[in-house]
Structure formats: structure tokens, C-alpha cells
C-alpha positions as a Markdown table, in Angstrom:
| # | Residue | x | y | z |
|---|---|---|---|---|
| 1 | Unk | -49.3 | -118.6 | -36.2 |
| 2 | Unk | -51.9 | -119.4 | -33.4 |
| 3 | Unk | -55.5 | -119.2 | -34.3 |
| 4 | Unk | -58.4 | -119.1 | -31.7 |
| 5 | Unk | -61.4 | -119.9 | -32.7 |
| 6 | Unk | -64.2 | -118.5 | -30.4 |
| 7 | Unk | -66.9 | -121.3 | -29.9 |
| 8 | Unk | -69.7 | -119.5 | -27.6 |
| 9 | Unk | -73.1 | -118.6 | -28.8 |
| 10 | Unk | -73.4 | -115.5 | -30.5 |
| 11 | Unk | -75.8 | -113.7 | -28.3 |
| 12 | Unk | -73.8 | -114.9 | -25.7 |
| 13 | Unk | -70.7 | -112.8 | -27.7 |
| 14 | Unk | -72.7 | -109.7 | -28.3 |
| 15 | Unk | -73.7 | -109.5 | -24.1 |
| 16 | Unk | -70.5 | -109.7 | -23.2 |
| 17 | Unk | -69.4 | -106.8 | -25.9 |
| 18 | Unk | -72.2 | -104.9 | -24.9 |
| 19 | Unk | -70.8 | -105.6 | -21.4 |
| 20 | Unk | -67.4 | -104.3 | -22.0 |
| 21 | Unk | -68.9 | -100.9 | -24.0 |
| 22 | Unk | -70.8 | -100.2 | -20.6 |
| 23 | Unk | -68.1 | -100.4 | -18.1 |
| 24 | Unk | -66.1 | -98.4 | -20.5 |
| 25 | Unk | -68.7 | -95.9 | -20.7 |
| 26 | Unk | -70.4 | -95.6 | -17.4 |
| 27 | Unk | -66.9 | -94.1 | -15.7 |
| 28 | Unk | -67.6 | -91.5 | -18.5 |
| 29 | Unk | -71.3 | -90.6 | -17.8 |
| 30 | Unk | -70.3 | -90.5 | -14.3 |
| 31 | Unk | -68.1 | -88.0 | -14.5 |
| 32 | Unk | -70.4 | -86.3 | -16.3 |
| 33 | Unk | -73.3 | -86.5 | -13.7 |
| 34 | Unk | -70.8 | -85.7 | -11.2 |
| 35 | Unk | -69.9 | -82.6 | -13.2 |
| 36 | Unk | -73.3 | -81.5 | -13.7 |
| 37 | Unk | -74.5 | -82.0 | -9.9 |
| 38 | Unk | -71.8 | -79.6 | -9.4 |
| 39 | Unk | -73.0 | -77.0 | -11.7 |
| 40 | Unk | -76.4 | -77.2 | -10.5 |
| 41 | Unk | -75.6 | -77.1 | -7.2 |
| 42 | Unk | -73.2 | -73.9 | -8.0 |
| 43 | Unk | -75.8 | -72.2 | -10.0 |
| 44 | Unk | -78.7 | -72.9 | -7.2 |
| 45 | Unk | -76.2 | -71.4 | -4.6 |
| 46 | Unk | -75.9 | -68.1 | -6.9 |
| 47 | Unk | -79.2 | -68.2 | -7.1 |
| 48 | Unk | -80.0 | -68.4 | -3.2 |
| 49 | Unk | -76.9 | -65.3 | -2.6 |
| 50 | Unk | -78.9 | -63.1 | -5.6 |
| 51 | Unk | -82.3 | -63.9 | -3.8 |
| 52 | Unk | -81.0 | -62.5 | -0.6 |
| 53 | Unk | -79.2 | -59.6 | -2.0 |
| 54 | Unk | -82.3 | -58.7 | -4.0 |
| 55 | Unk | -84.2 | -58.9 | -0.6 |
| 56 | Unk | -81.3 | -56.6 | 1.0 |
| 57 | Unk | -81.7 | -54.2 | -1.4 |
| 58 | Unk | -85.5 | -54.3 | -1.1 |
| 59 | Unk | -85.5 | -53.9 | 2.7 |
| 60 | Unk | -83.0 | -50.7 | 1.8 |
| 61 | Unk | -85.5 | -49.4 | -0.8 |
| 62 | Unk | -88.1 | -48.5 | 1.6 |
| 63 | Unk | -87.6 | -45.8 | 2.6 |
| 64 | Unk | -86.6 | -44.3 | -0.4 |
| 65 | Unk | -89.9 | -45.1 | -2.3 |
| 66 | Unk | -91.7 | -43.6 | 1.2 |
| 67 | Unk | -89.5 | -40.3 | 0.2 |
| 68 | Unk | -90.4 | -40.2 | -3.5 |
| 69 | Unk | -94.2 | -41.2 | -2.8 |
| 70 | Unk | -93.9 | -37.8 | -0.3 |
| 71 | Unk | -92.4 | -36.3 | -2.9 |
| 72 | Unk | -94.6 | -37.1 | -5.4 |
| 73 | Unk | -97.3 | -35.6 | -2.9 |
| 74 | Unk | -95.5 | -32.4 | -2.4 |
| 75 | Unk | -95.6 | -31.6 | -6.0 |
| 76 | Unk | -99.2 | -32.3 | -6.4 |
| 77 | Unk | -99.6 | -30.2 | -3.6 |
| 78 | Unk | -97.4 | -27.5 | -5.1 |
| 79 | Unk | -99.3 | -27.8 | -8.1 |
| 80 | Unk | -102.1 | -27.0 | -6.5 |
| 81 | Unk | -100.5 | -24.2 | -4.9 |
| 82 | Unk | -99.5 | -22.8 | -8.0 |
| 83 | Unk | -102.8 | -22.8 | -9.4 |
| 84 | Unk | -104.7 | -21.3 | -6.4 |
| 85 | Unk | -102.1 | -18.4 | -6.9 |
| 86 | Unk | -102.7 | -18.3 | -10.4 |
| 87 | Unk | -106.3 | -17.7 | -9.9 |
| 88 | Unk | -107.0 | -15.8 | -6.6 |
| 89 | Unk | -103.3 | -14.1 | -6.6 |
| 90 | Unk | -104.4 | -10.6 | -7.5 |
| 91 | Unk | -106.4 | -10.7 | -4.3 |
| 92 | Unk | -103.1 | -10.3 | -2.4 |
| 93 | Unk | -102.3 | -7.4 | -4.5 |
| 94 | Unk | -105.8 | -6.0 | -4.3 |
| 95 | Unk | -105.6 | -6.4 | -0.4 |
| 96 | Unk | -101.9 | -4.6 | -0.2 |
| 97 | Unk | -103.2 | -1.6 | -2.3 |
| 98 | Unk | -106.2 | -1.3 | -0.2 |
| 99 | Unk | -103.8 | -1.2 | 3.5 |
| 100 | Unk | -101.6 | 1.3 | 1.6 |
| 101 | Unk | -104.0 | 3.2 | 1.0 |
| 102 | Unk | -105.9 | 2.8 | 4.8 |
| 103 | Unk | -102.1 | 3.9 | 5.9 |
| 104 | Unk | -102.0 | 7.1 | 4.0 |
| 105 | Unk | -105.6 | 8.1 | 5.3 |
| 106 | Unk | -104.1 | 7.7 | 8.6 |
| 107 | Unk | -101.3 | 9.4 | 8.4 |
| 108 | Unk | -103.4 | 12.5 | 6.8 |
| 109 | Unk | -105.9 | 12.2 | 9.8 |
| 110 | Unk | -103.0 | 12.2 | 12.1 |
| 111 | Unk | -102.7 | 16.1 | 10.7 |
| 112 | Unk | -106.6 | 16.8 | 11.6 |
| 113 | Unk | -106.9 | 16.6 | 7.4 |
| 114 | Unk | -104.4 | 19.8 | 6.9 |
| 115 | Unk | -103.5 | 18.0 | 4.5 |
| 116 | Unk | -104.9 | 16.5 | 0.8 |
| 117 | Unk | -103.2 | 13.8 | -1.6 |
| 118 | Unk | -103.7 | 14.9 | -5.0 |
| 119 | Unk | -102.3 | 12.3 | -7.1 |
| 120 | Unk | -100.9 | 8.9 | -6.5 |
| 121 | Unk | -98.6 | 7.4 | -8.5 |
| 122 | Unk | -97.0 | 3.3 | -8.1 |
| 123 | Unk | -93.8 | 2.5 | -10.2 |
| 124 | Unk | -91.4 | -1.4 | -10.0 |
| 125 | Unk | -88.0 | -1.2 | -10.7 |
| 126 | Unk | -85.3 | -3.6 | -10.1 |
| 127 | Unk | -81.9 | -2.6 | -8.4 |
| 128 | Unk | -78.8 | -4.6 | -7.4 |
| 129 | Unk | -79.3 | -6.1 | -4.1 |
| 130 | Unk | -76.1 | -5.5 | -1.8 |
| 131 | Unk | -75.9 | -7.7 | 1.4 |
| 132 | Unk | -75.2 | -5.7 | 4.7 |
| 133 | Unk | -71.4 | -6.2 | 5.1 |
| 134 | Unk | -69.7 | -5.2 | 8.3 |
| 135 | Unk | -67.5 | -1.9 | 8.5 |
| 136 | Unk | -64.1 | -1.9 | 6.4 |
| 137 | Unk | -61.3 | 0.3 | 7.5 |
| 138 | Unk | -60.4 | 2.6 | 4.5 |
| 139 | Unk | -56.9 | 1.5 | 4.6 |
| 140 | Unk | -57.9 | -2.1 | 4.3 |
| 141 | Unk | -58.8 | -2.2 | 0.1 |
| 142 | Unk | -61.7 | -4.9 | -1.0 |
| 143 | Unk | -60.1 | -7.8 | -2.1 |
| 144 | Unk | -60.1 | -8.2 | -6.0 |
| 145 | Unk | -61.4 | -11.7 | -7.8 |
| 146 | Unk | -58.6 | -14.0 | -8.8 |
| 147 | Unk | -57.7 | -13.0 | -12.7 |
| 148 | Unk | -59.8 | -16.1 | -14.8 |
| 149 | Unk | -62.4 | -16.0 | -11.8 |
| 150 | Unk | -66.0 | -15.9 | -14.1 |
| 151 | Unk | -68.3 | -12.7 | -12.8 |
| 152 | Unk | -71.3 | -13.6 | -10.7 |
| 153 | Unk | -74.0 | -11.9 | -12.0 |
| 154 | Unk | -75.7 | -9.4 | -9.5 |
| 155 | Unk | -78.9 | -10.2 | -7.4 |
| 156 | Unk | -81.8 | -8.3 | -8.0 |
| 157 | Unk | -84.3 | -7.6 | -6.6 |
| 158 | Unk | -88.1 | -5.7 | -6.7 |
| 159 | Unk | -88.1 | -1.8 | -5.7 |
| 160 | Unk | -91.8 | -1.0 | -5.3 |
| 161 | Unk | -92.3 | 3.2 | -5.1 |
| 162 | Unk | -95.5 | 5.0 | -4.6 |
| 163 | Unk | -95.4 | 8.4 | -4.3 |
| 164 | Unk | -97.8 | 11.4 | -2.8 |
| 165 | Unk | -98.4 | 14.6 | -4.6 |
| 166 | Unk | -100.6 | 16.8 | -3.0 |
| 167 | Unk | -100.6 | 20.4 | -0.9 |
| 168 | Unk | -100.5 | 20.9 | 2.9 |
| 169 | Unk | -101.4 | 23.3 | 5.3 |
| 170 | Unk | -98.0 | 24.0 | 6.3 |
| 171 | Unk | -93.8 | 22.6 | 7.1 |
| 172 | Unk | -95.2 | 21.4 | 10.0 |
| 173 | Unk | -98.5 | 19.7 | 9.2 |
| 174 | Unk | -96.3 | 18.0 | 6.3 |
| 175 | Unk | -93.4 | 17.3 | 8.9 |
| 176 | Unk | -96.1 | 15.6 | 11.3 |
| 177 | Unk | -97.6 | 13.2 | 7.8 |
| 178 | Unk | -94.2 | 12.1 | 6.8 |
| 179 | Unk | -93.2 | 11.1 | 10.1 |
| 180 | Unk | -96.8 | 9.7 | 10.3 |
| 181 | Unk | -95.8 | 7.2 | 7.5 |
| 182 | Unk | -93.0 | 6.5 | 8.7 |
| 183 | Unk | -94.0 | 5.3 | 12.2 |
| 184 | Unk | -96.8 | 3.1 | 10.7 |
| 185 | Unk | -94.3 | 0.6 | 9.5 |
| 186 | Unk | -95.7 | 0.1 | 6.2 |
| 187 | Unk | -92.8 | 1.1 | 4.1 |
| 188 | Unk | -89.4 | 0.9 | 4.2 |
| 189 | Unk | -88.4 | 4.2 | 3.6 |
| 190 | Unk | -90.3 | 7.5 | 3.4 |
| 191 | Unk | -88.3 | 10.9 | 1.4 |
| 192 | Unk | -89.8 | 13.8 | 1.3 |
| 193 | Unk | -88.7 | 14.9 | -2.5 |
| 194 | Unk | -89.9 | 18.5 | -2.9 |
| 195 | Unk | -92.0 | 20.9 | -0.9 |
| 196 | Unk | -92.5 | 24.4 | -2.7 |
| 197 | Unk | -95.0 | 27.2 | -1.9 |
| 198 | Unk | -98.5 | 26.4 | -3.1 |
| 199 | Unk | -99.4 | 28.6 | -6.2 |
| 200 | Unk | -103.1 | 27.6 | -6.2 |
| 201 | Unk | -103.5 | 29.4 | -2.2 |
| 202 | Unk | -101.3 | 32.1 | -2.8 |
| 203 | Unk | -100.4 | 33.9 | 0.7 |
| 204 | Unk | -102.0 | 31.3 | 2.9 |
| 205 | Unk | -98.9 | 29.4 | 3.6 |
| 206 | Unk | -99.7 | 26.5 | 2.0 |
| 207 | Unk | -97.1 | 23.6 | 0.6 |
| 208 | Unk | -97.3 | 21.5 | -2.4 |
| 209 | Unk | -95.2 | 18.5 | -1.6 |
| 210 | Unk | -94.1 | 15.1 | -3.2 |
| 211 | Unk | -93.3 | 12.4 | -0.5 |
| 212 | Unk | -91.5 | 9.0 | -2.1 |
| 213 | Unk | -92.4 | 5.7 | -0.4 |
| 214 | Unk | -90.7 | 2.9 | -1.1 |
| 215 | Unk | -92.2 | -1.1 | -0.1 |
């Protein structure tokens, strides 16, 4: 059995072990640098392509924030709306009872005053309101909802009424004030409702009347 018997220096022996360790280990930490310059470089590229997608998206953004800063505007303005109604609202009211009522003294000055309005009265009901529909043959039935088909509930809408008690001078002189209100555009529809002999002006041909007006 061969022996050898190593002769250098001893710090002459641990260089060249220390030597040996190092080329064994520097393939290792190169791989490893190589490994994480690739990361790096990987993550700075994701990086760069989020960047510009985040200034896409920016750019796109625009003018949706112009639309919900107008937006924004429009309810403050609404708001504002709202509450300037609120407060001076019964004006506009005010100011539609007052032409009414400039109408009907009018239409009774149209008659040379033959005529005198007793008593006014305003009601505001609600009734179905049925769209204009083009003629339907009778034979033709209205087509009937598919069976499971949920029911739309009915529109309504505001019915306002005043109506004119009061005596005239005669048929005629009341003839000539409905078709006065009528004319003056103010209502939608005008109905003479009853028109009796007057009991106060017995013999003088006078007419106690009620005239419905609807707005």
C-alpha cells in the first residue's frame, strides 16, 4: 500500500483548498446571478408594460371624470332647482289661479255682463291615462297578453276641474260664455252640466247654470 506524504507548507495547502472550493463554487453563484439578472430584468419589463397600461387607461379616463364632474354639476344644479321650487313654487300656482280667473272675467264680458258666477269650486282627481291609438276595425279584436305576462300597472295622471255655478240672462247669453271659454284656450274641455230656470228671477227668463272646466 502506497503512501504519499504531502511535503508543502501548510498555508500553502489551505490556498490551494481554498482554491479548489472557489472554482467549485463560483459556476454555482453564477448561475445564480445569471438567474436573478433574468428575474429582474423580467419583473422591470412587467413593470414598464403596467406603467403604460396604467397611462392607457388614464388617457381613456378623461373623459369619463369630465362626464361625472358635469354630472356632479347638474345635480348641484338640480338641487338648487329643487329648492327654489320648494320655496317660490306656490307662486306658479298663485299665478295659474289668477289667469283662470282673468279668463272667466273675459268670457263673462264677452256677454256685456248678462251673466254672474256665483260660486267657484276647484277639485284634483286622478284617472287612467289612455294613449291616442289609431282606429281598430270592430272585427279585428285587441290582442290579449300572453297567459304568465305580469300586468302593467296603469298611468295616471292629474284631472284638474273647476266648475262655474252662477245664473244668466238667458240660453243664449250662456251659449255665447261657454263658447267664450272654450275659444280662450285655457282649458281643455268646457261641459255645460245643468241649466234650469232661475227660481230667484222668476218670469224673467233667467238660467241658473253649472259649466265644468277641466285643465
Amino acid at each position: 500500500m502506497k503512501q504519499h506524504l504531502n511535503l508543502l507548507p501548510w498555508k500553502l495547502r489551505w490556498r490551494m483548498l481554498l482554491r479548489q472550493r472557489l472554482r467549485h463554487w463560483v459556476l454555482v453563484w453564477s448561475i445564480l446571478a445569471v438567474g436573478c439578472g433574468l428575474l429582474y430584468a423580467q419583473s422591470w419589463h412587467g413593470l414598464a408594460l403596467a406603467q403604460d397600461e396604467l397611462e392607457i387607461w388614464q388617457r381613456r379616463a378623461v373623459p369619463v371624470q369630465a362626464v361625472q364632474q358635469k354630472n356632479a354639476s347638474l345635480q348641484r344644479k338640480i338641487a338648487e332647482l329643487q329648492e327654489r321650487l320648494a320655496k317660490y313654487g306656490h307662486l306658479d300656482s298663485e299665478q295659474i289661479g289668477f289667469q283662470l280667473l282673468a279668463t272667466i272675467s273675459q268670457s263673462a264680458g264677452a256677454v256685456d255682463g248678462k251673466i254672474q258666477v256665483q260660486k267657484l269650486a276647484f277639485k284634483q282627481t286622478q284617472v287612467v291615462d289612455i294613449p291616442a291609438t289609431p282606429n281598430v276595425p270592430a272585427a279585428q279584436p285587441a290582442p290579449q297578453p300572453a297567459p304568465g305576462t305580469p300586468v302593467k300597472k296603469p298611468k295616471m295622471k292629474d284631472v284638474r276641474t273647476l266648475t262655474l255655478s252662477g245664473v244668466a240672462a238667458s240660453n243664449l247669453v250662456l251659449a255665447q260664455f261657454v263658447s267664450s271659454l272654450r275659444d280662450s284656450g285655457a282649458f281643455h274641455t268646457v261641459d255645460l252640466k245643468l241649466s234650469t230656470g232661475s227660481k230667484v228671477k222668476a218670469g224673467g227668463g233667467t238660467r241658473e247654470f253649472q259649466v265644468e272646466c277641466s285643465f
